[in-house]
N, C-alpha and C positions, 0 to 999 in steps of 0.2 A: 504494500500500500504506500501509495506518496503523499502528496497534499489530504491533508482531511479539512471537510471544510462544515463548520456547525452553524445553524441558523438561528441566531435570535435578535431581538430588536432591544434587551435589556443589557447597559451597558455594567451592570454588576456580574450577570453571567459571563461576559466578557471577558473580564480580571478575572473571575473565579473559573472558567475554562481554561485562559492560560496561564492562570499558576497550577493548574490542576498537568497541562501537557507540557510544563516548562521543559521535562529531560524527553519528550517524543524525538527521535533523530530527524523526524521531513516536517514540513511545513506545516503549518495551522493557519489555515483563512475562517473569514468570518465572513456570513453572508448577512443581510439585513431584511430579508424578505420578509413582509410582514403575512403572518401566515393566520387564518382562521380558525381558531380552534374550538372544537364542535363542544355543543354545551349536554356531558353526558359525565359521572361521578366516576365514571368506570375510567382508571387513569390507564387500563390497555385499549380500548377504544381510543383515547385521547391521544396518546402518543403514535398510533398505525396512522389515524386519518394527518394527523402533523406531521408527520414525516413522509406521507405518500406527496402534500400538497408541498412539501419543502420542496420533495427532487422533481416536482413537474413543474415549480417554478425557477430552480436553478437548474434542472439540467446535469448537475453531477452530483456523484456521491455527496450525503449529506447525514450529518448528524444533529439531532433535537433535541429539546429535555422539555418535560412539563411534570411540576412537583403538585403537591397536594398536601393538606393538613387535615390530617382525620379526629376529630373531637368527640374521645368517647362520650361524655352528658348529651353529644347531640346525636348520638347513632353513628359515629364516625364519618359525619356532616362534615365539612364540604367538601372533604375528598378532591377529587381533580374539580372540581368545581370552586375552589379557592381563591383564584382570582377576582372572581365578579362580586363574590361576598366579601371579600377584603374590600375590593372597591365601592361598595356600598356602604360599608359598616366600618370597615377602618377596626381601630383597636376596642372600640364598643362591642367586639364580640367578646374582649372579656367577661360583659358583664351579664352575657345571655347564664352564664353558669351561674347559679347561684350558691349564697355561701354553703357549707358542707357537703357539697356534690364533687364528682371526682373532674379534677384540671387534667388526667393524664391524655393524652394527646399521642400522636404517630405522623412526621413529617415524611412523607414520600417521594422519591421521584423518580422518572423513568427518563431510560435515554433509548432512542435508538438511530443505528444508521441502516438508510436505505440507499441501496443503491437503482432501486427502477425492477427489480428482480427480486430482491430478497430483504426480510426487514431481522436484525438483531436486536432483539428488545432487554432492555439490561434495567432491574431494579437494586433501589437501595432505600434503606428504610433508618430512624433515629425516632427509640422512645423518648418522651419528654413530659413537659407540663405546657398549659398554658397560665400565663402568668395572671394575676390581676386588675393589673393594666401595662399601657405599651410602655416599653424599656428602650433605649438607645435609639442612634441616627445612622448605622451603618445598613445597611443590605438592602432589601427590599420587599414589595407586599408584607406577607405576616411576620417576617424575621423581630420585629418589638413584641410578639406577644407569645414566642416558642421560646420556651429553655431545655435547653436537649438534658436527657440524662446524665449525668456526671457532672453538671455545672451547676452555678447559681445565677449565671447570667442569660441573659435571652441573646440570641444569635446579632440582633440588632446591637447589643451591649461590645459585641466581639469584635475584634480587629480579625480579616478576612482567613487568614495564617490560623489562628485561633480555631474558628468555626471552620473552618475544613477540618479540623479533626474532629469534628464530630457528623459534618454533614455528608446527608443522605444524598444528594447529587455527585460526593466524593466516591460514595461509597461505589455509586451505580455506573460512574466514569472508570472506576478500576476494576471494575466486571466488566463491560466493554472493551475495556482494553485487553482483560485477559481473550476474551473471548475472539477478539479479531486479532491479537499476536501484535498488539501493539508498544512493544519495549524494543 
């Protein structure tokens, strides 16, 4: 494999892809197509139709991610559906839990590359909490209101270095790479 080239239009995945492929031996482009993603909780539905629409808009091999926040108190709501209720509701989802119910939470994300022929779909997963209310200015969408397991801070609290050792997009980038022979 040479050039790899991953699709997204947020410039935090950006930094966190390439620090994520800093020692890859060939190239990493970034494409910025802005891609449609179908509104369904099921993050393997999400990540097929996103990456089918990535490589018939670029044209060459491509790789995607689309993460998810699963909230046990709300049925493990909203799932790949995260986006759109972040952008509705912002950190006021903390306050849908109410006191004494359980904050535990499951940050998810899927990657796959397609090449027009064949999809590799690679996940990775980080238990946590959700917090009380939103915490820190780094990352983006829900990262103020996840604290992964082993911390006290929410992912937004994190310097990026930091939160890659805990995140679920790390985890699912070095599944993909095992799996396509990428070292």
């Amino acid at each position: 494999m040479k050039k790899l080239y991953f699709n997204t239009i947020n410039s935090v995945k950006v930094r966190e892809i390439t620090e994520i492929f800093k020692d890859y031996s060939d190239e990493v482009g970034f494409l910025d197509n802005n891609v449609t993603e179908i509104l369904s909780a099921n993050l393997d539905d999400v990540i097929k139709a996103k990456a089918a629409q990535a490589y018939r808009l670029a044209k060459v091999p491509v790789i995607v991610e689309h993460g998810g926040l699963e909230i046990e108190f709300l049925n493990n709501y909203p799932s790949a559906l995260s986006k759109p209720m972040w952008d509705m509701l912002g950190d006021k989802i903390c306050e849908l839990i109410p006191p004494l119910e359980s904050r535990k939470a499951v940050a998810k994300s899927a990657v796959c590359y397609c090449d027009g022929r064949k999809y590799v779909i690679c996940f990775g997963e980080t238990p946590g909490q959700i917090s009380k209310k939103g915490l820190g200015d780094n990352g983006f969408q829900w990262d103020p209101i996840f604290i992964p397991e082993g911390s006290t801070k929410t992912y937004a609290e994190m310097e990026q270095t930091e939160k890659l050792q805990f995140s679920q997009a790390m985890k699912a980038y070095t599944a993909l790479r095992k799996k396509l022979n990428l070292f």
